[in-house]
C-alpha positions, 0 to 999 in steps of 0.5 A: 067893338073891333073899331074901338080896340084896333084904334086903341092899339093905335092909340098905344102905339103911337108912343112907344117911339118916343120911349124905344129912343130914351136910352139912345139920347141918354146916350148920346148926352153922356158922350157930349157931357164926357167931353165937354168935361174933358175939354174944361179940364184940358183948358185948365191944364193948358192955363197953368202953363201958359205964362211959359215961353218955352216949347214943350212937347206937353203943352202940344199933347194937350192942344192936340188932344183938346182939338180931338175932345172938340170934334168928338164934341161936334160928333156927339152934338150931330148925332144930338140933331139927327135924333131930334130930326128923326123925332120930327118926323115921326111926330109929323108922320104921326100927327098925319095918321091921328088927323086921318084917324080922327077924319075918319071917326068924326065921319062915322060919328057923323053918321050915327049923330044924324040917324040918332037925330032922325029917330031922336022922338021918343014915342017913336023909339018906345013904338019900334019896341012894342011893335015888335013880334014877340017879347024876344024881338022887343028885347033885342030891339031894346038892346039895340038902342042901348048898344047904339048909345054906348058905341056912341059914347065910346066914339066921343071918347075916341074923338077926345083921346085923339084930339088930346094926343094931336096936341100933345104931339104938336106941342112934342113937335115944338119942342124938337124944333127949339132942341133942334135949332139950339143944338145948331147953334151949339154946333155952330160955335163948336166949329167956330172955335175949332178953327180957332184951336187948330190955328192955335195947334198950327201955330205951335207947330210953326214954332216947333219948327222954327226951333227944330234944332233945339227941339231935335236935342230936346227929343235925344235927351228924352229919349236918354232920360226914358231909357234910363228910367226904364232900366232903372224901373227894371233894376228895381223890379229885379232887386224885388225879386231876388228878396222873393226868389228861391235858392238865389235865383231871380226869376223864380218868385215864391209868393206867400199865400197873402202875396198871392192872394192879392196877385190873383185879386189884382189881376181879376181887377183888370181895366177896374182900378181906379186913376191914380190921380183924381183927374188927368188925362193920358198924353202920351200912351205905352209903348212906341209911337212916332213924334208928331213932328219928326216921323223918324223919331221913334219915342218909347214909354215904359207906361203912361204919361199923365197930365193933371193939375197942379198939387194934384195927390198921387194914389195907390190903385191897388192894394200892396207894399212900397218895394221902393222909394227912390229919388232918381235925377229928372224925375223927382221920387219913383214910388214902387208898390208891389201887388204879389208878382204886379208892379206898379210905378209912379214917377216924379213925386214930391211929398212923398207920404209912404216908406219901404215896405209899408202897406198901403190900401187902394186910393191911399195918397202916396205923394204929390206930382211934381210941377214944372213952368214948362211942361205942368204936372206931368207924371209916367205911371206903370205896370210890370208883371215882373219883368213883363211891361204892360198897357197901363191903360188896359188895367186902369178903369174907363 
């Protein structure tokens, strides 16, 4: 009995890597998915300004973040072949043990098979139970043979439940070696065709340089244009908050209990709000950060710069009222919608679909993002707790 259970638990064992290894592979092909999507849509972003000649710091944000998808593609596939590996060699190490195991059965079953044959004659087995000295010893005789037929039949059955397993581990084993070489030939092409966009950034870059001059007066005048977004943002965050101030002065707000509310509700929903595109894919992050191509040049965003595609709808993240439509030189409309003591901004707009002190709901289509040959569909999208800048991206849902 002791035989029979410990190989049972063997038995029962032997799958519990292959389901413990479930959740780390699922795992592994979200990550690969995530960035084979990103880099479908970065080359849907980089098709719609590719008939422009002209150089735009744009188009390189995207080669650049489309060669980062790719190698983190490669990395997602790599950890793809190690689990494969890794379940090729537990299948192997388990496929020796079921062999051993079943060496060692087949060998006791052996045995027992040729002792049974030896006393196969009926009569001789009625024989050994009436020579018995009592009817106590008859009966544990009788017992005997009968335990010795079960412990049979339930060693045939643990021959069968191996020689199952053992096929059904080689052909799992199978299965891992395709999976394995495609997915080597998967990482083969990721490769090959990162170089071809690393050249492809390095071209750009060469480029840019050729053009240094021009492209030196392209940086001063966005840095200009950004600063005067910025003050312009703060110009309407403070209007915002005289209306709101008490006794005249704007840094005292007085928020209604609904205004609260939604302030408090607002902020519960940090890193939860929802895009305020569809699809997109930041550029260029909040704050200072130098130029890629001019070390010295220190560049500072008010929020985010989104890129998506052409026509793409613009929504509110959150709920609120428009504080402000506006349309500012360079940047199309900026829509201002207030959260309580929250601001939310949304540059270069067309179409715009709200007014004023209209109340809008989450996901509410507030306007289109402008489109330009050179640059695509860009967009600076931000967060102000009154005058206090914050990281769009620590609000936005991953």
């Amino acid at each position: 009995m002791k035989f029979f259970l410990v190989h049972t638990c063997f038995l029962c064992l032997l799958f519990y890597p292959v389901a413990s290894s479930a959740q780390s592979i699922a795992g592994i092909r979200k990550e690969k998915e995530k960035s084979e999507k990103e880099i479908a849509y970065l080359d849907k972003l980089l098709n719609e300004t590719k008939s422009s000649r002209s150089l735009s710091f744009e188009r390189l944000n995207i080669v650049q973040k489309k060669v980062s998808q790719t190698k983190q593609l490669i990395r997602s596939l790599e950890k793809e072949m190690d689990y494969y590996e890794g379940q090729i060699q537990v299948n192997e190490k388990k496929i020796g043990e079921l062999g051993e195991n079943r060496k060692a059965i087949l060998e006791l079953y052996s045995k027992l098979v040729y002792g049974l044959w030896k006393k196969k004659d009926k009569a001789d087995k009625m024989m050994f139970i009436f020579a018995a000295a009592d009817f106590n010893q008859a009966y544990n005789r009788y017992k005997y043979f009968e335990q010795i037929q079960s412990y049979s039949k339930r060693q045939f059955e643990q021959i069968r439940v191996i020689n199952d397993s053992l096929e059904s581990r080689n052909n799992k084993l199978k299965e891992y070696i395709v999976q394995k070489n495609e997915i080597l030939k998967e990482i083969d092409v990721q490769n090959r065709s990162l170089l071809e966009q690393q050249e492809g950034e390095n071209r750009l870059i060469r480029e840019f340089r050729k053009k240094e001059k021009e492209l030196a007066k392209k940086l001063e005048a966005e840095q200009k244009n950004r600063a005067r977004l910025a003050k312009e943002l703060d110009r309407l965050i403070a209007q915002e908050i005289k209306k709101a101030a008490k006794t005249g002065k704007p840094t005292e707000i007085r928020l209604t209990p609904e205004q609260q509310l939604v302030s408090d509700e607002f902020v519960k929903n940090k890193g939860k709000l929802p895009w305020p595109v569809e699809q997109g894919i930041v550029t260029e992050k909040f704050g200072i950060r130098t130029n890629p191509l001019h070390p010295n040049v220190k560049q500072e965003n008010a929020g985010v710069t989104i890129a998506t595609l052409k026509n793409s709808e613009v929504r509110a993240v959150f709920d609120g009222v428009v504080a402000s439509v506006v349309f500012y030189p360079g940047y199309n409309n900026i829509v201002m919608i207030s959260h309580g003591n929250y601001y939310t901004a949304y540059t270069n707009l067309v179409e715009v679909k709200v007014k004023e002190q209209q109340a809008v709901k989450t996901k509410q289509v507030i306007g289109k993002v402008g489109y330009d040959v050179e640059k695509g569909s860009v967009f600076t999208f931000t967060v102000n707790k009154e005058f206090e800048k914050q990281d769009p991206e620590q609000w936005l849902a991953k």
